[in-house]
C-alpha positions as CSV (number, residue, x, y, z in Angstrom):
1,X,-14.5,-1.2,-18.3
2,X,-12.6,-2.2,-15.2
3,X,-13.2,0.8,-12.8
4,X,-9.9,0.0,-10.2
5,X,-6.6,-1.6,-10.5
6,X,-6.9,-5.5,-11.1
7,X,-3.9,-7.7,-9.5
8,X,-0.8,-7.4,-10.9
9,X,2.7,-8.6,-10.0
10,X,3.2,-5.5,-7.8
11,X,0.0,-6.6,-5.4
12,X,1.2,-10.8,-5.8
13,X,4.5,-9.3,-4.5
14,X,2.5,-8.1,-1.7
15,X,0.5,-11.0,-1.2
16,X,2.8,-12.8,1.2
17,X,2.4,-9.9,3.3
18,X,-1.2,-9.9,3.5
19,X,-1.4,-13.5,5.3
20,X,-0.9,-12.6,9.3
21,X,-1.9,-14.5,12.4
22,X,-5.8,-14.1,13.3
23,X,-6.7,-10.9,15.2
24,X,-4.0,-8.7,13.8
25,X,-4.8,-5.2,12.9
26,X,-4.1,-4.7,9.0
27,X,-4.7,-1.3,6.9
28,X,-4.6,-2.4,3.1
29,X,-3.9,1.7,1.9
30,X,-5.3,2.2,-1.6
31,X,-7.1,-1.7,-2.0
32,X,-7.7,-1.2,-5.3
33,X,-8.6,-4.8,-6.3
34,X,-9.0,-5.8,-2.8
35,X,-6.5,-8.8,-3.1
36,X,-4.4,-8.2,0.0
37,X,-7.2,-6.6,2.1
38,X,-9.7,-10.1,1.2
39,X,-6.4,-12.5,1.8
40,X,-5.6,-11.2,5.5
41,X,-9.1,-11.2,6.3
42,X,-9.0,-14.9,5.3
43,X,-6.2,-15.3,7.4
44,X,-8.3,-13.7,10.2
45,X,-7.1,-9.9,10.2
46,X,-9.1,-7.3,11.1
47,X,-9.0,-4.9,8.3
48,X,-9.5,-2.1,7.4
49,X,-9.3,-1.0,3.6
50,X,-8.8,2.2,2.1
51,X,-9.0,3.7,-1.2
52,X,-10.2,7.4,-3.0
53,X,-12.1,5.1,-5.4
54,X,-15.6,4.9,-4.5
55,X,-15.7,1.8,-7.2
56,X,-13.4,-0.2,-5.9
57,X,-14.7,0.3,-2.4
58,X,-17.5,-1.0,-3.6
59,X,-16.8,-4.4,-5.0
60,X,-14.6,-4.8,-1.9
61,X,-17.5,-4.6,0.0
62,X,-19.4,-6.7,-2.0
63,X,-17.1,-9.2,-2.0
64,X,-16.1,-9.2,1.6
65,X,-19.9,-9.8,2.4
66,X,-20.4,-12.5,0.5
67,X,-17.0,-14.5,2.1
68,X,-18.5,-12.7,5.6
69,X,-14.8,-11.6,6.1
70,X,-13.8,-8.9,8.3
71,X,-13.1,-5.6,6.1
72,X,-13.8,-2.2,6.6
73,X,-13.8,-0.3,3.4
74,X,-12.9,3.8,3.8
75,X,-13.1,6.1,1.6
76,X,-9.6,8.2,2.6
77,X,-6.5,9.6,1.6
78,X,-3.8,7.3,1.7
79,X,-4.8,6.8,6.0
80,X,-6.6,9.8,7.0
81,X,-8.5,9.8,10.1
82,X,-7.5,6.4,11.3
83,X,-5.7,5.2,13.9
84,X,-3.0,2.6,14.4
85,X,-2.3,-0.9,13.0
86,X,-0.3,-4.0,13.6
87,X,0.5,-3.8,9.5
88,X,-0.1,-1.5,7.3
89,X,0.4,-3.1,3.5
90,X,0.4,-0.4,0.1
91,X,1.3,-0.4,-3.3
92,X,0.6,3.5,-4.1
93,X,1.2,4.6,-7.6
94,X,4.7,4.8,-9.1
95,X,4.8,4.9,-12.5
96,X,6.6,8.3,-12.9
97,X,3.8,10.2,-15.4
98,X,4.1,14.0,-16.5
99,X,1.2,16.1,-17.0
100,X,0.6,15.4,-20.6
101,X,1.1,11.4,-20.0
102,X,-1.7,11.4,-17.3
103,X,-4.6,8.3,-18.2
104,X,-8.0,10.4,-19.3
105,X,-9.7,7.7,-17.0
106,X,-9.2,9.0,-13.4
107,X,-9.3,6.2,-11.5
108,X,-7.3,4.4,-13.6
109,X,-4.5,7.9,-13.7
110,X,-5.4,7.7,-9.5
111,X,-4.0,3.9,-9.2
112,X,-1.0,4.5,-11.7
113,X,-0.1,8.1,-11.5
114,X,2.9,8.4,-9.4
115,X,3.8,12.4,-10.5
116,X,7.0,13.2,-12.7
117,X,9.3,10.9,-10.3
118,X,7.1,8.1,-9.3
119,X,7.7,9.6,-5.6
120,X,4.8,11.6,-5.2
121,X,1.9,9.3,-3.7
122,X,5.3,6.9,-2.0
123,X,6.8,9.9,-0.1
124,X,3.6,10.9,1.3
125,X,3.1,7.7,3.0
126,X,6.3,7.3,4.2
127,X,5.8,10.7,6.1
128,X,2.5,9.6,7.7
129,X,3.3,5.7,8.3
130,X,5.1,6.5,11.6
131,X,1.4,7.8,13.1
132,X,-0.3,4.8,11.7
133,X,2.5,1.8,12.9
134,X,1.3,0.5,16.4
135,X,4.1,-0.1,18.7
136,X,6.2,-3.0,17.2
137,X,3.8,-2.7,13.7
138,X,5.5,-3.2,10.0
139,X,4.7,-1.7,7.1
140,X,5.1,-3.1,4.1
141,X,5.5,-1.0,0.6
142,X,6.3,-1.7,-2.6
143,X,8.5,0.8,-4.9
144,X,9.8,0.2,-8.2
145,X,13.3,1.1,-10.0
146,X,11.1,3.1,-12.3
147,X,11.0,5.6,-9.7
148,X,13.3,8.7,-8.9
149,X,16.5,6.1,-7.1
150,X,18.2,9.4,-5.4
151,X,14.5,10.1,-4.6
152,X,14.0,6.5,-3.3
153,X,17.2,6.8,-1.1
154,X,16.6,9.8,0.3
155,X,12.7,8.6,1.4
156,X,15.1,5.0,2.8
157,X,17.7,7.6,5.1
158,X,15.1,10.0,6.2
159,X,13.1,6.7,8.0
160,X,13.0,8.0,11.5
161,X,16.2,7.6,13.5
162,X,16.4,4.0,15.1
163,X,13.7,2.2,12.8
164,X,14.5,0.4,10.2
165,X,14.2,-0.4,6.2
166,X,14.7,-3.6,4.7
167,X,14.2,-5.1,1.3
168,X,12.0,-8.4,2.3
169,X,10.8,-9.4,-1.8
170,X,11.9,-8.9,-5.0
171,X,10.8,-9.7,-8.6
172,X,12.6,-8.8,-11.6
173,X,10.6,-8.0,-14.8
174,X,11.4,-7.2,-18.3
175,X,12.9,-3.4,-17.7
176,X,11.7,-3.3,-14.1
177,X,12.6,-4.6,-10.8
178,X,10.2,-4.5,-7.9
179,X,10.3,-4.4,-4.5
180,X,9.1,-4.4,-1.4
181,X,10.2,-3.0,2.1
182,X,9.4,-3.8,5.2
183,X,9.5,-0.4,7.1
184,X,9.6,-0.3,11.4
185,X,10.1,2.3,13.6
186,X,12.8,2.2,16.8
187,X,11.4,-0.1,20.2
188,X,9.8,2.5,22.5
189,X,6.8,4.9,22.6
190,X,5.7,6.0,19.9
């Protein structure tokens, strides 16, 4: 049984994202597999890697070892208790679920579960991102047209005033279209 989320095309979408110049801080929130956290480490990030899955933490770790790459796996929520980044990367949960639909397996509900919208995991990030961003910092987030899309705009206008959301990657599937924004606050102190 796998015990955290494996790649998929949401994390390859990602992927370009995850290769930065060396010595860049990068926060990889919710690793799951570990993909984007062990690429910009191979690129020559210094990363750190959270998830609430103590299983996938764990093979990250292992497998950051072995490569002796730079990773820092935390056991968090979302970013708690850490400090700023260069880039912060994340594919939270989207998949909208209701209470009955929710996976038995709970890490596998955790990396999937994205409440009855898909919003629930997304919106709380985008709330917290801003303390997490060092000055001139990008995130970089994935969302799906499965979720909530007044719900998705909404999250897009209520980006503080000044910064700015743009679609950088796109993938069309069958009945779903992924994406990924690149999310920056305004120039100045932050």
């Amino acid at each position: 049984m796998i015990s955290f989320y494996p790649p998929r095309e949401d994390s390859r979408l990602l992927l370009p994202f995850a290769r930065v110049p060396s010595g860049v801080r990068l926060l990889d929130v919710g690793t799951g597999s570990g993909l984007l956290a062990l690429e910009a480490a191979r690129s020559g990030a210094r990363v750190v890697a959270t998830d609430r899955n103590p299983f996938a933490l764990a093979r990250l770790r292992r497998l950051a070892a072995a490569e002796r790459l730079d990773v820092q796996p935390v056991r968090t929520d979302l970013a708690r208790g850490l400090g700023r980044f260069d880039r912060v990367l994340a594919n939270p949960p989207y998949l909208p679920t209701r209470p009955e639909e929710r996976d038995p397996d709970r890490w596998h509900n955790l990396a999937l579960d994205g409440g009855p919208d898909g919003l629930a995991t997304t919106a709380r990030l985008i709330a917290e991102l801003p303390q997490h961003l060092a000055p001139g910092g990008r995130g970089f987030l994935l969302v799906s047209s499965l979720q909530d899309p007044e719900g998705l705009a909404r999250l897009r206008a209520d980006w503080p005033r000044g910064g700015a959301v743009r679609t950088v990657a796109e993938r069309r599937l069958e009945g779903e279209v992924l994406a990924v924004w690149e999310l920056a606050l305004a120039p100045g102190p932050v």
